[in-house]
N, C-alpha and C positions, 0 to 999 in steps of 0.2 A: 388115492394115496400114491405118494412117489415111491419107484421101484428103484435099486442099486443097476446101474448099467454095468455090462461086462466094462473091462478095460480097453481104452481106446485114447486117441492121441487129442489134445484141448482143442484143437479146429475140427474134429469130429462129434465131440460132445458137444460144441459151439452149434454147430448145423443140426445136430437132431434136438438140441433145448428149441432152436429155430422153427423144425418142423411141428413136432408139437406145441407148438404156441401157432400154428397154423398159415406160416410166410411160407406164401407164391411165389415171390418176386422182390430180387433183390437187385440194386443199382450201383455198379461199381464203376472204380479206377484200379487196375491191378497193381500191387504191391510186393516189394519183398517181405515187407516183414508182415505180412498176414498169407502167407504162401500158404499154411499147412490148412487157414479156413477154406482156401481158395480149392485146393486139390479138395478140401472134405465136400464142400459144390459141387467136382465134379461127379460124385456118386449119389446125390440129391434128387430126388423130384423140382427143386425150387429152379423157376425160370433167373436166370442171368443175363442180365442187360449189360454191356460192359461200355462204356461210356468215355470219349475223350476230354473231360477236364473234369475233378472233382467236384469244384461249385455245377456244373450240371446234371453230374449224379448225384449229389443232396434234394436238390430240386426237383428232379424226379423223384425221389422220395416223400418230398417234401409236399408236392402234388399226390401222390397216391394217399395218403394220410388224409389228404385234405379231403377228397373224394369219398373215401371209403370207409372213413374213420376208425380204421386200422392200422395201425405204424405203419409207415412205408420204413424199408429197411433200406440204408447205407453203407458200403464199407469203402473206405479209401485207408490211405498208407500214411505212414506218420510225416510231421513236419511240412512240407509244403502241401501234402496232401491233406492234410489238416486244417491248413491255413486258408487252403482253395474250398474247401466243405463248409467253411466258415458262415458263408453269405446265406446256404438252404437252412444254416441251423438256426439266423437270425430270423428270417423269413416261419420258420416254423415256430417260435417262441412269439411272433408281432401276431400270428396269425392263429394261434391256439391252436396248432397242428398235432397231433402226435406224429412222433418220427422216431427211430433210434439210427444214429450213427456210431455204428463201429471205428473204431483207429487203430493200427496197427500201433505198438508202439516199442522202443528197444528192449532187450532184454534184463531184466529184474536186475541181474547181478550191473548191468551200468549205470543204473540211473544215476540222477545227479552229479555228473559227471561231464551233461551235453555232449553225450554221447551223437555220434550222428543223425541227425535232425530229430534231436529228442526235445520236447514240449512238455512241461507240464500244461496238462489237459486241465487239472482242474482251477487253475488259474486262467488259462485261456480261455475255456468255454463259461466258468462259472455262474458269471453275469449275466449269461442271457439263458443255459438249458436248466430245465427244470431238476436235473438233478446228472452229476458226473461223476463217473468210477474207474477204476482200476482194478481189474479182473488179475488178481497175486494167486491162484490156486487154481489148479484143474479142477479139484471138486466143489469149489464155488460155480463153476460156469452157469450152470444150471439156475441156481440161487438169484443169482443176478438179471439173468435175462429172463426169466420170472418177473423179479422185481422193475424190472427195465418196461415191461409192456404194462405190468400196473401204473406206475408214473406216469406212463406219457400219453393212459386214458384215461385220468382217475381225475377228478375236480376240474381246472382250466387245462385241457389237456394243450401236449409241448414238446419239443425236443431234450431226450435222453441224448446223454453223450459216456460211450463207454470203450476206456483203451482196455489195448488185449496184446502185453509184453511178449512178442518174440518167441520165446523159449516158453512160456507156458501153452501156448497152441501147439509145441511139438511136443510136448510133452506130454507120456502118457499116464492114465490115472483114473479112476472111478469114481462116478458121481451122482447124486440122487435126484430123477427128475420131478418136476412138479408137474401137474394138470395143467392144459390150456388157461390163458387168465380169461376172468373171466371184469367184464364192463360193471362197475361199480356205480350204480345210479343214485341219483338224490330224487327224490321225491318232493313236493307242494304238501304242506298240511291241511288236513280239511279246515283249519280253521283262518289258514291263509286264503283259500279257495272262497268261503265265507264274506272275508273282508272284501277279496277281489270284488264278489258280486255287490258289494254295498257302493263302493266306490263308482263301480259301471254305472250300478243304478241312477246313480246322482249326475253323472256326466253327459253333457247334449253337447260335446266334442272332442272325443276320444280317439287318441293319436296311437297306433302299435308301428314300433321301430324291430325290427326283427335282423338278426344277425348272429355274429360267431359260429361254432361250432357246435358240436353234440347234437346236431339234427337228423334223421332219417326222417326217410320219404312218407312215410306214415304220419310222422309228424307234422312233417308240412304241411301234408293234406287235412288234418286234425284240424292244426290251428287254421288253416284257409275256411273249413264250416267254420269255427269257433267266429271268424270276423267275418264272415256274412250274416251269421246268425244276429250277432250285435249289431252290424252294419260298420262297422269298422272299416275308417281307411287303416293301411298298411301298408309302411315301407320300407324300404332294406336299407341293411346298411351299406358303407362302400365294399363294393366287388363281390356283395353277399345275392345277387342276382337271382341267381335258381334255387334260392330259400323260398319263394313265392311265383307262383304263377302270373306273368306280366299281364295274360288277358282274362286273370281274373277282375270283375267286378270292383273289388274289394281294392286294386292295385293301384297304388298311389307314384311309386318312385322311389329310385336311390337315393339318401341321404348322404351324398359324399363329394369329392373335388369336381365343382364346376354343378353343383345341386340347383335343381330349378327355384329360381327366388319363388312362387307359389305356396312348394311345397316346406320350403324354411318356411313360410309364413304361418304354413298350417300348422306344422309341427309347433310353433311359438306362441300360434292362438286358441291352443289347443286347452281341452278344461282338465285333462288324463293323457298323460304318456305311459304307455307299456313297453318299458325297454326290455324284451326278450331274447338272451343268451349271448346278446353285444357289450361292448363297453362303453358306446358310445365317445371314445377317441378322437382327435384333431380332427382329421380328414371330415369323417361322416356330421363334427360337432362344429361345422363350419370355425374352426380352430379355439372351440371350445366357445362360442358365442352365442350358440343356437339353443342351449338351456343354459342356465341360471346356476352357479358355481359358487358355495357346496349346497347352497339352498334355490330347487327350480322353480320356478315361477308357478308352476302347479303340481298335484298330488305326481310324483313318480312311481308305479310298480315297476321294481328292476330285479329279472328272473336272471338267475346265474347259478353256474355249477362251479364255483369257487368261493365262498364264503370271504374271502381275502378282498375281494374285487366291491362288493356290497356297504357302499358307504364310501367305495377310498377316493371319488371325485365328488358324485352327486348321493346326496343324501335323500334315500330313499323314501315316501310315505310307508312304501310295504315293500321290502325286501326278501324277496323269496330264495332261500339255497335251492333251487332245482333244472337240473337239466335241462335244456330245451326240450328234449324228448320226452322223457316223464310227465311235463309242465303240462306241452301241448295234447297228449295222449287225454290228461287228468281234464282238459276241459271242456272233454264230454260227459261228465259228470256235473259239470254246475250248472245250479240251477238257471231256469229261464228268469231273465227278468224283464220289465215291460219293454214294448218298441219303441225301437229310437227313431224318430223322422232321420229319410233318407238324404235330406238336405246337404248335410255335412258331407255325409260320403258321396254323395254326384258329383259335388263340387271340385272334393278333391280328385275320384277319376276324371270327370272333364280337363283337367290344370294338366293332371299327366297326360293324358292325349292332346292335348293344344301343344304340348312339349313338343314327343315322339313323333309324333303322326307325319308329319309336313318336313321333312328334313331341313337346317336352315342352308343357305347357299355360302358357298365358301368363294375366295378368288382363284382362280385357275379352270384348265378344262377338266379335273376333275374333282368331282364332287363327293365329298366322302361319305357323308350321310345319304346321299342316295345309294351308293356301293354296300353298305352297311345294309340298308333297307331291302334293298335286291340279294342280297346273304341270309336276310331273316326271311324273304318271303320262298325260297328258294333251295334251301336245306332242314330237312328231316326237325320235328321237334327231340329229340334224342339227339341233334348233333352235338357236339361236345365242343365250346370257343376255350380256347386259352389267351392270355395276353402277359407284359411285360409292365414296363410302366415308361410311361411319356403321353403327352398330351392326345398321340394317336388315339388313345383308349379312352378317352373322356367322347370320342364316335360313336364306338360299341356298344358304352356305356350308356351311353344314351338314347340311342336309335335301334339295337336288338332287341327285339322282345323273346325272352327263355320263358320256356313254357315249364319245362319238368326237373327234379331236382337232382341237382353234383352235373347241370350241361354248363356250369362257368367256373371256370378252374382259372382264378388268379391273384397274384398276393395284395394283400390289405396294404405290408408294408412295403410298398411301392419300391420292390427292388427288379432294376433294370434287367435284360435277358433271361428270364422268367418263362416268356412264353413258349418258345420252340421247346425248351427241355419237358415241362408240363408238356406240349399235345406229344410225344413222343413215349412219355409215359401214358399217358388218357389212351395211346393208337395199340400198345401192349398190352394195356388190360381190355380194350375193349377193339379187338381188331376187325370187327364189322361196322362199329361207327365212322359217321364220318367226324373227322377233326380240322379243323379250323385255328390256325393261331397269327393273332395279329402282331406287329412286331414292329418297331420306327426301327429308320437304317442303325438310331446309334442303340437302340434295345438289341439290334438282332445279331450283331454284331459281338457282343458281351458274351452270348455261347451260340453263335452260329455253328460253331462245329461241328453241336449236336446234330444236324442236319444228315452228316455220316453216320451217325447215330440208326440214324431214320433207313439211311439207303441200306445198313448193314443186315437191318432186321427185315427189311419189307417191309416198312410202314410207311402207307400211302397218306401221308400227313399231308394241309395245305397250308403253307406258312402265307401270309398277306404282307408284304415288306411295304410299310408306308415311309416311303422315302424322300424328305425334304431337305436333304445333305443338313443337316446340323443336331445339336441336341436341342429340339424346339422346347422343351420344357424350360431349360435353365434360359434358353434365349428370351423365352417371352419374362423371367425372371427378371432376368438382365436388361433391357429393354425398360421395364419397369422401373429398378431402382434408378439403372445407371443408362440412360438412354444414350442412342451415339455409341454407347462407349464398349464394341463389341469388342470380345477378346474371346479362346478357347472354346466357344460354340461352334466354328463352322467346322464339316468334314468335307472329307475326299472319300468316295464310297466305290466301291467292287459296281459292274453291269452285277444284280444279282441275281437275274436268269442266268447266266453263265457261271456265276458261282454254284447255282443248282443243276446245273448240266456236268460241270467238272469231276463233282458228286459220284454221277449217273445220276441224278435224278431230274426233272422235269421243271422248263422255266417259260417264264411270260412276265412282258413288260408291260406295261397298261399306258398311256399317257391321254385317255379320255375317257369320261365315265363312259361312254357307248361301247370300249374295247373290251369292258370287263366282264362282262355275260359268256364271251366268248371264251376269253381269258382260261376262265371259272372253270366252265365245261371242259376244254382240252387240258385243263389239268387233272380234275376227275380222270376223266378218261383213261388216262395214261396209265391208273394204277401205281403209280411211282409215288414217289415223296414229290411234291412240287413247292415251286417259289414264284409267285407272281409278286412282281417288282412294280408297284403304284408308284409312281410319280407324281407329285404335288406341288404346285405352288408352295414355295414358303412363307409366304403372306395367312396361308391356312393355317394358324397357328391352335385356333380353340374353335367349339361350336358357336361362342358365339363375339367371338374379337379377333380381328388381324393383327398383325406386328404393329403398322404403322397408328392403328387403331388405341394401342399398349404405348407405344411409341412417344405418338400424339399427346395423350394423358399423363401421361407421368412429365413432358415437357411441362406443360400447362400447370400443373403440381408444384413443380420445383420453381417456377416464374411468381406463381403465389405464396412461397412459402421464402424466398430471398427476400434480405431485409432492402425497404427501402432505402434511395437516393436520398441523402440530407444534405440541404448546403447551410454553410456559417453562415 
């Protein structure tokens, strides 16, 4: 039951509704107008990360949620600090995160008024967080931030978004706490569970697509028996990596940007999909092509812990409301039903090792999938990768194998400068892991600064800068449609060992795969936050196409697709 708190000022009620709901660590930009939460911090247990740009303390946040499935907590300052938190908030909404971002915001008595850099919040954020408020009362505090941790783990969890006027944080007043919240589960029915095994029964090529969120480690391990048991291939969705163990048996492959044609195949000639706790989205649904829309080519089970989601693309044979966790837990309860020849499933681990195994060769003296490969053979299975998004990461993505689960920390919706603020969060919560985060010059660049971040605290983070001076993603785009015709792709880039050294922290520049062993180790070593600066051909564009490769074909495209020469 909630007790009445003595009287205390609304940024002190803020921090202990906080404590009690059990936040370690929160990731700021400092503000005026949330000054009185910021002094309640300082007589806190809760650790303070204080962070140089607001989108990369969302991000941080944004990452810890992702990892721990615990809100990661935010606080930044109204109006441009708002507008900077903006990107971790979309990122945790694409990526079924729980998050709560705090906002300062003016005081009560000006609103509507645009007052200095006053926003309304629930306009601005509406659209994309699962639910936003305005904290008008000291003795709501409590109420809310209650309700705030329900929200943003309860069905598809998501980012909260909650201002906190000025003059209510100083302001003192009493208010009634509630109990820590507590994770609201959905369960499988036995009679769901029933169908489930009727439908396995029948199937001699059954496809599990496994993704999103609501997972623990238990579960994974659950379901990984549960598709040996069957013989189940199994594969993730985009960036859902250490959802499944790559050298298990059962491990088929990511379903997502740059997907080995194999494994689309299998997935497409499959007799049973079980999409569990994903949506099955663009990216992973090779842009929605790869099943059958609203009706799939074969029986769907689609497990999800939002009822909303269940039917709103692909129309389900059996449609389960339940968590990944509950799901995978429950399916040591069903029953055995006869063996399936292992045929199916060799086939499809074989497809993925012919993928993986063999790095393909790229142009330039270095090679990235072998750099990738000497990373995976060569750090801890508990190491922890982060990344951003550009073509870089379609390497890792390919060529890591993650053994254990919450070791791939990165966003589904492909938002740039992602990676460094994630391992800097991952190197705080977990400051005996090693971290790892790979980054293109123009991803790393987006919140490089978080890097002081890194030197500030002592986190021996090791960023990977794969640098081909441009935005290779949009270029190989562009390339594509409009061949010839480059524009606003190329850059001018920092030495970015020197940018890590300016820091105080630790650099190396690579310009051969044979340099990076070495690289590697004296950044270790060092203990510092390091930056090894890979240099690449930019001809390396993807694992498995050059520019001029992109280049070539789309000329050849457009040649064939010009109307012919006629004469009178």
């Amino acid at each position: 039951m909630g007790q009445a708190h003595h009287a205390a000022t609304g940024g002190q009620l803020l921090v202990k509704a906080l404590t009690i709901q059990g936040v370690e660590h929160v990731f700021c930009v400092p503000g005026e107008s949330y000054l009185a939460a910021i002094d309640a911090l300082h007589d806190s247990k809760i650790e303070v990360t204080v962070c140089r740009q607001e989108g990369g303390a969302a991000m941080m946040a944004e990452a810890v949620g992702k990892s721990t499935g615990r809100p990661g907590i935010c606080f930044v300052t109204r109006g441009p600090g708002a507008s900077n938190a903006a990107a971790g908030v979309h990122i945790a909404a694409q990526d079924s995160t729980p998050m709560i971002l705090f906002i300062g915001q003016v005081e009560r008595g000006m609103r509507e008024r645009e007052a200095f850099q006053e926003i309304d919040y629930k306009s601005f954020f509406g659209g994309v967080a699962k639910w936003v408020a305005e904290i008008d009362s000291v003795s709501r505090i409590p109420e809310f931030v209650s309700r705030a941790f329900h929200v943003a783990t309860s069905g598809r969890p998501g980012p909260v978004v909650l201002s906190l006027p000025e003059d209510v944080l100083f302001e003192v007043g009493e208010a009634s706490f509630a109990e820590p919240w507590n994770q609201i589960e959905t369960h499988p029915g036995v009679e769901q569970l029933q169908q489930l095994r009727a439908l396995l029964d029948v199937a001699k090529r059954p496809v599990a697509v496994v993704g999103g969120s609501r997972w623990t480690r238990e579960a994974c391990q659950a379901f990984a028996a549960f598709a040996e048991r069957e013989r189940i291939p199994v594969a993730v969705s985009f960036r859902r990596q250490s959802l499944f163990d790559s050298e298990h048996h059962c491990f088929a492959g990511e379903v997502g940007a740059g997907v080995n044609p194999k494994l689309k195949a299998l997935v497409q000639e499959s007799d049973l999909l079980l999409l569990i706790g994903g949506r099955l989205s663009e990216l992973p649904s090779a842009s929605y092509t790869m099943v059958g829309i609203p009706e799939p080519a074969q029986p769907l089970v689609h497990v999800y812990p939002g009822a909303e989601e269940l039917g709103r693309v692909y129309r389900p044979t059996l449609g389960i409301n339940a968590s990944p966790n509950c799901f995978a837990l429950a399916l040591a309860d069903l029953a055995r039903g006869r063996a399936r020849d292992s045929e199916w499933l060799d086939c499809a681990r074989s497809s993925y090792l012919e993928w993986t195994e063999q790095p393909s060769v790229n142009p330039g003296a270095v090679q990235i999938g072998a750099l990738i490969k000497w990373v995976r053979q060569n750090v801890s299975d508990d190491a922890i990768l982060t990344v951003g998004a550009g073509n870089y990461a379609g390497w890792v993505q390919r060529f890591f194998r993650f053994r254990q689960f919450g070791t791939f920390v990165a966003p589904t919706s492909g938002s740039m400068g992602y990676g460094v603020p994630a391992a800097v969060a991952m190197q705080r919560l977990h400051p005996s892991r090693t971290v790892v985060a790979f980054a293109g010059d123009g991803c790393f660049l987006m919140h490089g600064q978080e890097f002081s971040t890194a030197v500030q605290y002592g986190l021996p983070v090791i960023v990977i800068v794969i640098n081909n001076g441009m935005y290779g993603t949009i270029r190989m785009h562009q390339e594509r449609e409009y061949p010839r015709r480059v524009i606003a792709t190329d850059l001018v880039n920092p030495n970015f060992a020197d940018y890590a050294r300016a820091f105080g922290g630790h650099g190396e520049v690579v310009e051969a795969t044979e340099q990076f062993a070495a690289a590697f180790g004296r950044a270790q070593a060092s203990g510092k936050p390091s930056i090894i600066e890979v240099r690449i051909d930019p001809q390396a564009i993807s694992t498995t196409s050059t520019l001029d490769d992109i280049r070539t074909s789309a000329l050849r495209r457009k040649e064939m697709e010009a109307p012919s020469a006629t004469t009178n």
